[in-house]
C-alpha positions, -999 to 999 in steps of 0.1 A, spaced: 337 864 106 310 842 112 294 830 147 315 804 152 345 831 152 351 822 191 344 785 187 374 783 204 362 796 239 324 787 238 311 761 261 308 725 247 266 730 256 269 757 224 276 729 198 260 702 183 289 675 195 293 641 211 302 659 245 267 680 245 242 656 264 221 686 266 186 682 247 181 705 212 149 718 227 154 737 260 157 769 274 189 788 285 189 803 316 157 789 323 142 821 305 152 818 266 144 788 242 176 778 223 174 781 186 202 765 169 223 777 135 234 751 108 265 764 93 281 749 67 312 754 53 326 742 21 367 743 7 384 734 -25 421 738 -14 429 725 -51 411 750 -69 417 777 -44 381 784 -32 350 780 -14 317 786 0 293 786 29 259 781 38 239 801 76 206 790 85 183 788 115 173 752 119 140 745 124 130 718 150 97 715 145 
């Protein structure tokens, strides 16, 4: 499973969404910078498969 396995349960501040007014570049818990992950995922239900891409985004 990938990181967004307990998407479920994480805090809307964890996600790239139109309820996160939080800015991309900040610190968490006033200590860590955030880095965020792109994650893409990619179905054929038709054809019976699929694939995914993980990558640390870089907001430079």
């Amino acid at each position: 499973m990938g990181p967004t396995a307990d998407a479920a349960c994480a805090p809307a501040g964890s996600f790239l969404c139109p309820c996160n007014h939080k800015p991309l570049r900040r610190t968490v818990d006033g200590v860590w910078q955030a880095h965020w992950i792109l994650e893409i995922h990619l179905v054929d239900e038709d054809r019976d498969f699929g694939g995914s891409y993980t990558g640390l985004l870089n907001l430079a």
